[in-house]
C-alpha positions as CSV (number, residue, x, y, z in Angstrom):
1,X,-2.7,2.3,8.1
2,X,-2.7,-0.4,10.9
3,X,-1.8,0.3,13.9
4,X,-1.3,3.9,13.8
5,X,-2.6,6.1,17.0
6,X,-4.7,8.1,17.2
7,X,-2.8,11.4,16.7
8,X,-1.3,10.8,13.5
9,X,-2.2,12.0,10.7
10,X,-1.9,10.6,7.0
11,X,-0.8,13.2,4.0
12,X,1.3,12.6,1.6
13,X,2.4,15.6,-1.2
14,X,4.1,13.3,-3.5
15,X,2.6,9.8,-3.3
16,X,5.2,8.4,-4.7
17,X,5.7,6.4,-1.4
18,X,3.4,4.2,0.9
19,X,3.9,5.3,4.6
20,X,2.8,3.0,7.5
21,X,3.7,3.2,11.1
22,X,4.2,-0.1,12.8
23,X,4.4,0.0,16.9
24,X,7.3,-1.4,18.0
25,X,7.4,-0.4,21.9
26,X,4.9,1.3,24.6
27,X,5.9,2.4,27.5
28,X,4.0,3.4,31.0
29,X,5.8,7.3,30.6
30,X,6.6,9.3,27.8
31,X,10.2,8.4,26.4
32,X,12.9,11.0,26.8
33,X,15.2,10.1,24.3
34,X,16.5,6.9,22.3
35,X,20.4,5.3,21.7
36,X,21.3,2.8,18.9
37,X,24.2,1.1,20.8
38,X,25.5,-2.6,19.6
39,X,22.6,-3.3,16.7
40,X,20.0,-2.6,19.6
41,X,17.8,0.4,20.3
42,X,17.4,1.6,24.4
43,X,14.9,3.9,25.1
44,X,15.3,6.8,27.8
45,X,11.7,6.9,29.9
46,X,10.0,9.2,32.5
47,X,9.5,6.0,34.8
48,X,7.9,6.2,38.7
49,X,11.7,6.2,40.2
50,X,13.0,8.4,37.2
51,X,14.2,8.4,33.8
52,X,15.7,4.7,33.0
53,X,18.0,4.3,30.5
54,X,18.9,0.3,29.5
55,X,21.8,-0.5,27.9
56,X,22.9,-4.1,27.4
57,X,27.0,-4.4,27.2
58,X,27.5,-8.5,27.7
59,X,24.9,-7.8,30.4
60,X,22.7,-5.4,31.2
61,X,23.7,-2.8,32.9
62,X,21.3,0.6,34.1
63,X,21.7,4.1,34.7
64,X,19.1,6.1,36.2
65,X,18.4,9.4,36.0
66,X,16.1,11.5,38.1
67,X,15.3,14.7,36.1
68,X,13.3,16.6,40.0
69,X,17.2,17.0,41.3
70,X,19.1,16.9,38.3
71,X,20.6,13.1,39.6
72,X,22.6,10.2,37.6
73,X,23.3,7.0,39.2
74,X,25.0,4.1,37.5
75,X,25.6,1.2,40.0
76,X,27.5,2.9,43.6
77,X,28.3,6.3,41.4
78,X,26.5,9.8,41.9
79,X,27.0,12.5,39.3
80,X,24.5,15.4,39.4
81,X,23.8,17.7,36.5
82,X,21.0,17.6,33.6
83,X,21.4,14.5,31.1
84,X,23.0,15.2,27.8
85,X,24.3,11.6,26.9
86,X,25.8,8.2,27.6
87,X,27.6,5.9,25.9
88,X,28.9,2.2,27.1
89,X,32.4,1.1,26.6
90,X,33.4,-2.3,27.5
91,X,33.1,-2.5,31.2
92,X,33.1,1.8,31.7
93,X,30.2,4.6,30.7
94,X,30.6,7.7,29.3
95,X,28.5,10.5,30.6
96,X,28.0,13.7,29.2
97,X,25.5,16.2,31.6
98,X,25.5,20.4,31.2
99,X,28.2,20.4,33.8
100,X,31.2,17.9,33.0
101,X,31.5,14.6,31.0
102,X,32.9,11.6,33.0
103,X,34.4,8.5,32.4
104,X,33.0,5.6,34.8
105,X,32.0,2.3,35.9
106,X,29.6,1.3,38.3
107,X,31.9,1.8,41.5
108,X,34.4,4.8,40.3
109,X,34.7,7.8,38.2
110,X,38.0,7.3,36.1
111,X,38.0,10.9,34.7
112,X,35.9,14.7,34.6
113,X,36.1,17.1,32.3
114,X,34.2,19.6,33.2
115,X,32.6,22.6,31.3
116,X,33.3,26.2,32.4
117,X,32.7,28.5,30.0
118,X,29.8,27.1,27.7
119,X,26.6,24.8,27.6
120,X,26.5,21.4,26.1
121,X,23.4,21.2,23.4
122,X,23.6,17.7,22.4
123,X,26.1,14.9,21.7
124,X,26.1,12.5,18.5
125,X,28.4,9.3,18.7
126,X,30.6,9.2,15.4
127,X,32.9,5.4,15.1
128,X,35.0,5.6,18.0
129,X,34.5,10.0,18.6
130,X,31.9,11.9,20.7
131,X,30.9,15.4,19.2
132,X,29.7,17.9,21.5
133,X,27.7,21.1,20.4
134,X,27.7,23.8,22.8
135,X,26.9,27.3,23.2
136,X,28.1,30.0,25.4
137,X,28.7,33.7,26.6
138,X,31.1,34.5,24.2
139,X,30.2,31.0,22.0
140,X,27.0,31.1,20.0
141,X,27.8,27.5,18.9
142,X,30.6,25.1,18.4
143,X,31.7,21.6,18.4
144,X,34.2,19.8,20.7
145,X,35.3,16.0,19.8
146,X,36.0,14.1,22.6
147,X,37.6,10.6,22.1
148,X,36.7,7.1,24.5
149,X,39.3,8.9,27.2
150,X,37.7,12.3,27.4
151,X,40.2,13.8,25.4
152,X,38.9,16.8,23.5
153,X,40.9,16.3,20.2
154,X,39.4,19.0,18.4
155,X,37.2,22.3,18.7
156,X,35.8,24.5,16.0
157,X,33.4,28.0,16.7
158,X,31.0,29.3,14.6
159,X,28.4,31.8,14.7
160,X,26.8,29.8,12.2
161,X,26.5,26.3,13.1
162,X,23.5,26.0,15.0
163,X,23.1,22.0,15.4
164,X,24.8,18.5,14.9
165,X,21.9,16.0,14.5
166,X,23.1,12.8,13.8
167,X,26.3,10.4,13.9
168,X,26.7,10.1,10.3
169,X,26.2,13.4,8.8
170,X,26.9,17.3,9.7
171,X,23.7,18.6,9.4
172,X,23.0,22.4,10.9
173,X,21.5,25.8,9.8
174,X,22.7,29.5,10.1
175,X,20.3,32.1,11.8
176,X,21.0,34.9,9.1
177,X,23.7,34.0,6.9
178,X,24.5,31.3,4.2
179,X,27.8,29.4,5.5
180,X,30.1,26.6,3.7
181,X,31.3,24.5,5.9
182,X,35.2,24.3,5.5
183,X,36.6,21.1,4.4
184,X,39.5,21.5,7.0
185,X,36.9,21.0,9.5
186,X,35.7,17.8,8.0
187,X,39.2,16.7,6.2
188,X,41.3,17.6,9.3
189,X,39.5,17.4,12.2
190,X,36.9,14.3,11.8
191,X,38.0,13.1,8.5
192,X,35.2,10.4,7.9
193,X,32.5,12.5,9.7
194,X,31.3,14.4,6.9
195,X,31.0,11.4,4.8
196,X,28.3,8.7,4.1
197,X,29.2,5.3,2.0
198,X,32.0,7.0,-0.9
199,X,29.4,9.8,-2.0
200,X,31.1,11.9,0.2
201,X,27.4,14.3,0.9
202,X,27.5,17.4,3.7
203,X,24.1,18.9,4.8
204,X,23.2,22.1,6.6
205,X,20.1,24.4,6.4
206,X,20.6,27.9,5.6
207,X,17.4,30.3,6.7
208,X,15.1,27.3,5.8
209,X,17.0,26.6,3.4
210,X,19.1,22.8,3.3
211,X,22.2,22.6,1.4
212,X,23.6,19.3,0.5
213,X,26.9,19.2,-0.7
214,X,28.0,16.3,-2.5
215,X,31.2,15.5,-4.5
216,X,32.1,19.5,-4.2
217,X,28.5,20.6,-5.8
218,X,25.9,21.7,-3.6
219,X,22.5,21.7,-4.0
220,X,20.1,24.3,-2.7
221,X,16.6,22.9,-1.4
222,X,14.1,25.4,-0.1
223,X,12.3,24.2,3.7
224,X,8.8,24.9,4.4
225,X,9.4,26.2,7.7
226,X,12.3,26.2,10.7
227,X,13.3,22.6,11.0
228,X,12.2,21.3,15.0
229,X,14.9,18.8,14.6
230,X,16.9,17.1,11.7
231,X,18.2,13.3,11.2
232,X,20.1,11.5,9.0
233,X,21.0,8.0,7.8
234,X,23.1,7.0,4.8
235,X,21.7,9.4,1.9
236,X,18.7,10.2,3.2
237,X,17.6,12.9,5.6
238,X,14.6,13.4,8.0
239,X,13.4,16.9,8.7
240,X,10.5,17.7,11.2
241,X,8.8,20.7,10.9
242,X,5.5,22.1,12.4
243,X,4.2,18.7,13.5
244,X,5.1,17.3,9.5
245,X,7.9,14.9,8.7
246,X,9.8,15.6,5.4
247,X,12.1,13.0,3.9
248,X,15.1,14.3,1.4
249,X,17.8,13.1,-0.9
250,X,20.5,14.7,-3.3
251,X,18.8,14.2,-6.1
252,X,15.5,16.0,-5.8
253,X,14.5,19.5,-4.7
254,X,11.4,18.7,-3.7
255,X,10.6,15.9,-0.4
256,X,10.0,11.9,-1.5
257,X,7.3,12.7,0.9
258,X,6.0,14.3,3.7
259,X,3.6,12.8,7.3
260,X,1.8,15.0,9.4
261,X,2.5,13.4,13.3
262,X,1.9,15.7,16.0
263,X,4.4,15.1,18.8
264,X,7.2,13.0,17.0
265,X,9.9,13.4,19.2
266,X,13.1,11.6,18.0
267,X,14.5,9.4,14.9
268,X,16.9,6.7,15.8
269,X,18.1,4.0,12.9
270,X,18.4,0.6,13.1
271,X,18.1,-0.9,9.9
272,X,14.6,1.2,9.4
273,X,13.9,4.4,11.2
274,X,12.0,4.2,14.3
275,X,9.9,7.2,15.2
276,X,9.5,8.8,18.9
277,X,5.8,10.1,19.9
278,X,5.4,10.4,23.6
279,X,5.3,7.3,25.0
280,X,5.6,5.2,22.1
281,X,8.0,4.3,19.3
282,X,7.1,2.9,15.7
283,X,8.9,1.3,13.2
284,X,8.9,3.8,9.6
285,X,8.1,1.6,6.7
286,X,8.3,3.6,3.8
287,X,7.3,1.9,0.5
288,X,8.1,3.5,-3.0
289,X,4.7,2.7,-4.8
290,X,6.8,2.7,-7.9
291,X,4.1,4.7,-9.9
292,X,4.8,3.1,-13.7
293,X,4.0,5.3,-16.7
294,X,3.2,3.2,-20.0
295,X,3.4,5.4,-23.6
296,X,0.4,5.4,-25.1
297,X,1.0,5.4,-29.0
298,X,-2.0,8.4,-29.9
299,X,-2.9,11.7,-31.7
300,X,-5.4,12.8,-29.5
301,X,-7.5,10.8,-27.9
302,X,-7.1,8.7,-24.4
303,X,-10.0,7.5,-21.8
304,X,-9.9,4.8,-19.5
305,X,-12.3,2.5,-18.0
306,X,-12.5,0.1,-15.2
307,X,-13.3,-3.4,-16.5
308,X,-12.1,-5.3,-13.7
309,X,-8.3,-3.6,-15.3
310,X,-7.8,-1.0,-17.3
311,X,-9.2,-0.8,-20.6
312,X,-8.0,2.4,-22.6
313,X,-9.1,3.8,-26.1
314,X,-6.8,5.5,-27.7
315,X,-6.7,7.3,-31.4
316,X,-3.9,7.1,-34.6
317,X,-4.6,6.1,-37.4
318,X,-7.7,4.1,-36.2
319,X,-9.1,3.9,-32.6
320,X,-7.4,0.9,-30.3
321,X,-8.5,-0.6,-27.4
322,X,-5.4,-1.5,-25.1
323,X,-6.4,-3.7,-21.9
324,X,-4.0,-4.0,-19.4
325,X,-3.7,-5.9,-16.3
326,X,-2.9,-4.7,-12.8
327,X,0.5,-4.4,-13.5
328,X,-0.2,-1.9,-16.3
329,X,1.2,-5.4,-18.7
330,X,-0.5,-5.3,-22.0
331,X,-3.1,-8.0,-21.8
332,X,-4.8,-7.5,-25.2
333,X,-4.8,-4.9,-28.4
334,X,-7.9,-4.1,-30.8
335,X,-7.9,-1.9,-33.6
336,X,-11.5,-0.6,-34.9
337,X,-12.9,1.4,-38.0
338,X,-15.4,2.5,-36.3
339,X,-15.6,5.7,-34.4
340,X,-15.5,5.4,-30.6
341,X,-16.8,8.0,-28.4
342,X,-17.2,6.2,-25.4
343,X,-16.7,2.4,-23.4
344,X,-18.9,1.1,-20.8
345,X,-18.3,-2.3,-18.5
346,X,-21.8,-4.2,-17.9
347,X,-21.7,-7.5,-16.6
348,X,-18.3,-8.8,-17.4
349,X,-18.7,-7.1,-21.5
350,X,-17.5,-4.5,-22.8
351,X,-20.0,-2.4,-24.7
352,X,-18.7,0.5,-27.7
353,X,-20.6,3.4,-28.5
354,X,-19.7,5.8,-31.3
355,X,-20.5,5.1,-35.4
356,X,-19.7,3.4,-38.2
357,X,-20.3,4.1,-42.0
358,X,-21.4,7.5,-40.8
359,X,-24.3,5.2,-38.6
360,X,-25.1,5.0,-34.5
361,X,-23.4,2.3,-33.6
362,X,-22.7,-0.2,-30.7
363,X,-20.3,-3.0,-30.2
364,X,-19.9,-5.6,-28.2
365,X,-16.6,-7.6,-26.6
366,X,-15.9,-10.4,-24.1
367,X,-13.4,-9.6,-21.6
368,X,-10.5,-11.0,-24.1
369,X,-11.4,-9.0,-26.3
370,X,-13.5,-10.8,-29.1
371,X,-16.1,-9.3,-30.9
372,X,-19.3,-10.8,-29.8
373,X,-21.8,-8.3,-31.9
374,X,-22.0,-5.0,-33.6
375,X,-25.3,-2.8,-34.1
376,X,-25.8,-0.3,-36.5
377,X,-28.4,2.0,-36.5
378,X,-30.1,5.2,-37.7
379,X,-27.8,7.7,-40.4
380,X,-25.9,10.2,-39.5
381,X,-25.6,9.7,-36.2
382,X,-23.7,9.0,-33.2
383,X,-24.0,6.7,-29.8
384,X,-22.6,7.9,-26.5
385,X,-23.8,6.1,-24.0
386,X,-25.7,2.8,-22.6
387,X,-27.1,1.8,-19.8
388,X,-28.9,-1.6,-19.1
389,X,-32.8,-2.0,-18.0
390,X,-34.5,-5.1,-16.5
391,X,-36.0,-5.7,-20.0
392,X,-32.9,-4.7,-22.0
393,X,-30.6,-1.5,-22.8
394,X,-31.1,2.5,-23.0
395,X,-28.4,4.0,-25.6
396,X,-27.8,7.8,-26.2
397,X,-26.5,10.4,-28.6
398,X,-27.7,11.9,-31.0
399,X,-29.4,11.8,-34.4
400,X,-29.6,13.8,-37.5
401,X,-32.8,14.4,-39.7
402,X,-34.0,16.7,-42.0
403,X,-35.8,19.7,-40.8
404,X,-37.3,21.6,-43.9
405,X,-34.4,21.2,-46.3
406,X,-31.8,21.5,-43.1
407,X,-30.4,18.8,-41.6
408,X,-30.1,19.1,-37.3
409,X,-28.9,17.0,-34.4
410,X,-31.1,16.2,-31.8
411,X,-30.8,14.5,-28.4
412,X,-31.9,10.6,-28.8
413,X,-32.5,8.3,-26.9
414,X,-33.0,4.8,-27.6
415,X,-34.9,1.7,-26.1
416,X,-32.9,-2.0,-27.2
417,X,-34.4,-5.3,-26.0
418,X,-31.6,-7.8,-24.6
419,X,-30.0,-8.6,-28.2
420,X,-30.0,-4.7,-29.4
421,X,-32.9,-4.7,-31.6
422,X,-34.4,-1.4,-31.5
423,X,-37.5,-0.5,-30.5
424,X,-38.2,3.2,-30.1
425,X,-36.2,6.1,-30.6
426,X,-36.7,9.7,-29.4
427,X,-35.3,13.1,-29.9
428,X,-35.4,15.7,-27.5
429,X,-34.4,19.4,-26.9
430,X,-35.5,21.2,-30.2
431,X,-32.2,22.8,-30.9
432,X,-29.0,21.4,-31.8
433,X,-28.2,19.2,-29.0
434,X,-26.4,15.7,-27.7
435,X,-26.9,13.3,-25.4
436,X,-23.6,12.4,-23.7
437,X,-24.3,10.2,-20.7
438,X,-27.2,8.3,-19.1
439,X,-27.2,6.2,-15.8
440,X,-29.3,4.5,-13.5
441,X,-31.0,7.0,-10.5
442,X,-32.9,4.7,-8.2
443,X,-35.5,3.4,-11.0
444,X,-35.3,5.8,-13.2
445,X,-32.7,6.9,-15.6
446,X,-30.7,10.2,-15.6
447,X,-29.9,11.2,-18.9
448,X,-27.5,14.5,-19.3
449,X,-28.0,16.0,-22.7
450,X,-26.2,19.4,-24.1
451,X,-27.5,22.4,-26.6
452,X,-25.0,23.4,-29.0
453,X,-24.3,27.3,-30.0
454,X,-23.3,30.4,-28.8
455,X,-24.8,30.0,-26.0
456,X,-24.7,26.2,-25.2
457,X,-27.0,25.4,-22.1
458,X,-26.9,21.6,-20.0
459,X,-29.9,19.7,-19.0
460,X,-30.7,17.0,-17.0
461,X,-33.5,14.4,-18.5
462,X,-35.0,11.9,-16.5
463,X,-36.7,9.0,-18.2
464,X,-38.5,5.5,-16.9
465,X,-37.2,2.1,-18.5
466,X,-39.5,2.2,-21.7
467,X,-37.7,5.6,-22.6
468,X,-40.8,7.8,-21.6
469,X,-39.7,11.6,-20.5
470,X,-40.3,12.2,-17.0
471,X,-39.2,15.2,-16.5
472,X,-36.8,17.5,-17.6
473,X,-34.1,20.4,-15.5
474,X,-33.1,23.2,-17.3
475,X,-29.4,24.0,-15.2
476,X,-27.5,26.8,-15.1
477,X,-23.9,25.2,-15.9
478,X,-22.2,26.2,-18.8
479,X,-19.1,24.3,-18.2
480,X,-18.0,20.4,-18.7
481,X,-20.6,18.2,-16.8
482,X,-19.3,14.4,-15.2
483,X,-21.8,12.9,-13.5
484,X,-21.1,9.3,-11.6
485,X,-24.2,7.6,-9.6
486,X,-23.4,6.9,-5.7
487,X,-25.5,4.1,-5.0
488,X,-24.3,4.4,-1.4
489,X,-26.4,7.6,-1.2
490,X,-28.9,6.9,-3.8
491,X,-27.7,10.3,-5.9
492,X,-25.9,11.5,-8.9
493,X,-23.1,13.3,-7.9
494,X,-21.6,15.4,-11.1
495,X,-18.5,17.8,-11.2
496,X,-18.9,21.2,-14.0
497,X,-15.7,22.9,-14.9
498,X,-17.0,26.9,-15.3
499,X,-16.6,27.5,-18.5
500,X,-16.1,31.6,-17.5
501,X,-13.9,30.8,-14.4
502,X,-11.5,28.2,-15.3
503,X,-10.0,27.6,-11.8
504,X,-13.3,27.1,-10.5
505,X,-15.1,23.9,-10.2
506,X,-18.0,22.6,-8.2
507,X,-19.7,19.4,-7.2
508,X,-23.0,18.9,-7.2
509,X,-26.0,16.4,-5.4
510,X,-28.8,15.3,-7.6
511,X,-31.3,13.8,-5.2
512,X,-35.1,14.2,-4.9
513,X,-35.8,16.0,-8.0
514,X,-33.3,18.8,-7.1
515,X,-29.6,19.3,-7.0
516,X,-27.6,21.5,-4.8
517,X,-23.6,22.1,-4.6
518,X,-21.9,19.3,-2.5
519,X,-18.6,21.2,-2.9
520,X,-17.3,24.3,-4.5
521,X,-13.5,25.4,-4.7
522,X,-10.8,26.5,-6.9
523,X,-8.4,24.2,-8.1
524,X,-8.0,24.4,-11.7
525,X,-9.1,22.3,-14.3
526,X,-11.3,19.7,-13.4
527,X,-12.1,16.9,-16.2
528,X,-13.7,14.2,-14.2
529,X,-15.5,12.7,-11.2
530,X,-14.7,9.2,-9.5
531,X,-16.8,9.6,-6.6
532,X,-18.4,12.0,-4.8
533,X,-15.1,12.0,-2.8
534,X,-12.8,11.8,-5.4
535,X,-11.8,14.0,-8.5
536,X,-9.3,14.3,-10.7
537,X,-7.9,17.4,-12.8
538,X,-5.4,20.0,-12.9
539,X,-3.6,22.9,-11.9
540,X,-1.5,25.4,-13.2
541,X,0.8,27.6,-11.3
542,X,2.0,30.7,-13.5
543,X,4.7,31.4,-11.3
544,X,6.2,28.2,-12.1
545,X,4.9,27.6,-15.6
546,X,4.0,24.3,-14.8
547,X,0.9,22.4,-14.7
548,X,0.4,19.5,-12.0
549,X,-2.3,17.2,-12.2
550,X,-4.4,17.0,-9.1
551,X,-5.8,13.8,-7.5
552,X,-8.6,14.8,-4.7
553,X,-9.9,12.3,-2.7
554,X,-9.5,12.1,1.3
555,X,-5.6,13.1,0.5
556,X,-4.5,16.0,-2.7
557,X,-1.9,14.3,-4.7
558,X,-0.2,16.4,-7.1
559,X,2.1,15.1,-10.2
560,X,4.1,17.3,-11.7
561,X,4.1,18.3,-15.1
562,X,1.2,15.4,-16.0
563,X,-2.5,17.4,-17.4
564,X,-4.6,14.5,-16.7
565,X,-8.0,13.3,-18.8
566,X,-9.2,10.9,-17.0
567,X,-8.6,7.8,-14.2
568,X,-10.3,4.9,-12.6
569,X,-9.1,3.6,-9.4
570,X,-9.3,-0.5,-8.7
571,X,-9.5,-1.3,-5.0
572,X,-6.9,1.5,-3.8
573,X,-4.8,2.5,-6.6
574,X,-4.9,5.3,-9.2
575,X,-4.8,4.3,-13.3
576,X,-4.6,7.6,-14.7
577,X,-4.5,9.3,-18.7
578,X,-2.7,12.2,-19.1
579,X,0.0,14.3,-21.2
580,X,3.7,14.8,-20.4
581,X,6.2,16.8,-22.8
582,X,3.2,15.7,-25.7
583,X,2.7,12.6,-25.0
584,X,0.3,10.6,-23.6
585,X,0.9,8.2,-20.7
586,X,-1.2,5.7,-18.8
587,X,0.1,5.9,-14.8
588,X,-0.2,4.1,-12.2
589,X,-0.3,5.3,-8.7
């Protein structure tokens, strides 16, 4: 976000866009308003001798207005009355003020028209046509279209039609009632008015409510609030409301995006929007991220890793490894026998953990891909996780044995020297339990390690480098654990789903031989942890019957209809698993 002041604020709902402000002018007062005249944008200012508004017509000409007396001067010519609009036309101006519009240079007045019996609101230049919305006694609102003479051509009254916003597009809403626009009004009166490129679109909001009309069918789009102001370019339409900037189109109900921007002003278009906040204007640069979704070809299973790109592991007929690069292009494709339950990144190699032939077992690949070596183990068993040691590796799982006539499985944990010998293995927890993750907490090693039953019970084990138990916490989650070490803060931060209050979730601090909640809120489905800022899950909105998948960080991204399992994010952008109409996808956002 360079460049962007102080009072505005980043959000965006959708995040299908990149948003960036980029200052194009500052200016000593606030800026009253802003023309597009001739390819070039003039700014209206509060300056020491009154508002100045620059327009450049072969040369630069000025008109001043002085907002204390209600005062325009353009060269040797007075006009009083409030400011409405002007408009440059070869050598002559047109002014529109609450009292009259005029037709002058900068030593005569060619022509008034003045305005008796209602209120000018605004005025929006159309091709070669002025269009004038006013109000009045007997007039709740109308339009008036005025042509470079100051001859009103046309006039239509509604009780209805509140607003026109912009030169390229009727845009308005009703106070109480829903109310189409007839086409004689566009057809007759301003034939090209109602009309962008051959789409032939109409917009108005209806009680929050903007209806775009396009080719005859009209498309009903609920607003969050009562739009401040509404502006339009082309297809694509601007609505600010509450101190948040929504952007629409035809084709979807919901905004591309939204940006909270306290103060914003006025939108006037060049070839990109430019945005009015007190006394400054920026540029809009609005990037579509272009978030790609790749099919994965899986039953079952996806997870993702970062290993320097994404690495997934998915499940058909046998388990496959799928790297891809940055650009979510497949880079390479593995198939294994073995059983996979989990991938880990360790100095530029990938490590496996899972079984094979029924065996703990652990393999490793270079970055391409190649098999460097595979381990197997103890018998009926399974490996979960690895971390390294200064001497060599810590792996965990579990590990069945025979326990008078009945065979168990039992937390392990193993110690491997620097090729993956073993050298001691130890079982923990005397119930059925597994060990699922293990990582590095200062210099010691965090290992979290589940019971198995009826009622299952979560436990955090903490072990030195030679695998020797240090200590061990007995929780109270019952719910899925993810833990992810902060080295930042020198603590394992860990997110549990409740396993009896599905919406709830909360993050937790292990630090000091304790842990407390960090965070605690209802969202839905959580599934895993990227940092202690940053989780990803899922929500589900009966009302709708939908289920978005939720991406909490600094910002809440949502994605529709996407139940996520899992992410990484590489430098700032989201590689996320999850399931759309039954199928799994890799995403990139």
């Amino acid at each position: 976000m360079r460049g962007v002041i102080f009072l505005l604020l980043f959000s965006l709902l959708y995040a299908r866009y990149s948003i960036e402000l980029k200052p194009l002018k500052t200016f000593k007062s606030d800026i009253q308003t802003a023309e597009v005249i001739d390819g070039k944008v003039y700014f209206l200012t509060n300056t020491p001798n009154g508002k100045k508004f620059i327009v450049k017509n072969g040369k630069k000409i000025i008109l001043y207005y002085y907002p204390k007396t209600q005062t325009i001067k353009f060269g040797k010519v007075t006009i009083k009355g409030k400011y409405i609009g002007a408009y440059p036309i070869e050598d002559r101006m047109i002014v529109f003020t609450n009292k009259a519009a005029y037709l002058i240079n900068q030593n005569i007045i060619y022509k008034v028209v003045e305005f008796k019996d209602f209120n000018p609101e605004y005025v929006v230049k159309h091709q070669d046509k002025y269009l004038l919305v006013i109000s009045g006694k007997d007039i709740k609102n109308g339009v008036f279209l005025f042509n470079s003479n100051l001859k009103a051509n046309s006039g239509y009254f509604s009780d209805n039609i509140v607003r026109l916003y912009d030169g390229d597009i009727y845009v308005g809403y009703s106070r109480n009632i829903e109310y189409d626009i007839p086409d004689d009004f566009f057809n007759v009166n301003i034939t090209s008015f109602g009309t962008y490129g051959n789409s032939n679109i109409k917009i108005k909001a209806v009680n929050y409510k903007l209806f775009l009309k396009k080719n005859g069918k009209v498309k009903t789009i609920k607003l969050p609030g009562k739009p401040d102001f509404i502006k339009s370019k082309g297809e694509d339409v601007y609505v600010y409301i509450d101190g948040v900037l929504y952007k629409y189109v035809y084709s979807s109900k919901k905004p591309l995006w939204n940006y909270k921007i306290k103060g914003l002003k006025d939108i006037v278009f060049l070839k990109k929007p430019i945005l009015i906040v007190k006394n400054r204007a920026f540029i809009l640069e609005e990037e579509l991220t272009n978030p790609q979704k790749i099919e994965l070809k899986t039953a079952f299973i996806a997870k993702i890793i970062n290993a320097d790109n994404p690495l997934v592991l998915t499940k058909k007929d046998k388990y496959t490894l799928t790297m891809f690069n940055k650009n979510l292009k497949i880079v390479w494709q593995k198939n294994f026998s073995a059983k996979i339950n989990k991938m880990r990144y360790i100095n530029g190699k990938i490590y496996l953990l899972g079984s094979k032939n029924n065996f703990f077992w652990i393999g490793v690949l270079d970055k391409n891909g190649k098999l460097l070596k595979e381990k197997s183990y103890f018998k009926n068993s399974q490996a979960y996780d690895i971390v390294k040691t200064k001497t060599g590796f810590l792996a965990v799982g579990y590990k069945f044995f025979d326990l008078l006539g009945k065979y168990t499985k039992r937390a392990v944990i193993v110690k491997l020297d620097k090729n993956l010998n073993e050298l001691v293995n130890k079982t923990y927890l005397n119930t059925t339990s597994v060990a699922t993750d293990i990582l590095k907490y200062n210099d010691k090693y965090f290992v979290v390690a589940s019971t198995q039953g009826n009622f299952p019970k979560i436990y955090f084990l903490i072990f030195d480098s030679n695998a020797n138990h240090l200590n061990t916490f007995e929780t109270t989650f019952e719910g899925i654990v993810s833990p992810i070490y902060y080295p930042e803060d020198k603590a394992i931060y860990f997110t549990e789903t409740f396993s009896f209050w599905k919406d709830k979730v909360g993050i937790y601090k292990f630090k000091d031989d304790s842990y407390d909640v960090y965070r605690d809120f209802k969202i839905g489905e959580i599934e895993k942890i990227l940092s202690p800022y940053c989780v990803i899950g899922n929500t589900k909105i009966i009302s709708e019957d939908r289920v978005y998948g939720r991406v909490i960080c600094h910002d809440d991204i949502w994605i529709d209809d996407f139940y996520l399992y899992g992410g990484i994010r590489i430098n700032q952008v989201f590689y996320l698993i999850g399931k759309s109409e039954g199928k799994f996808f890799i995403l990139k956002k």
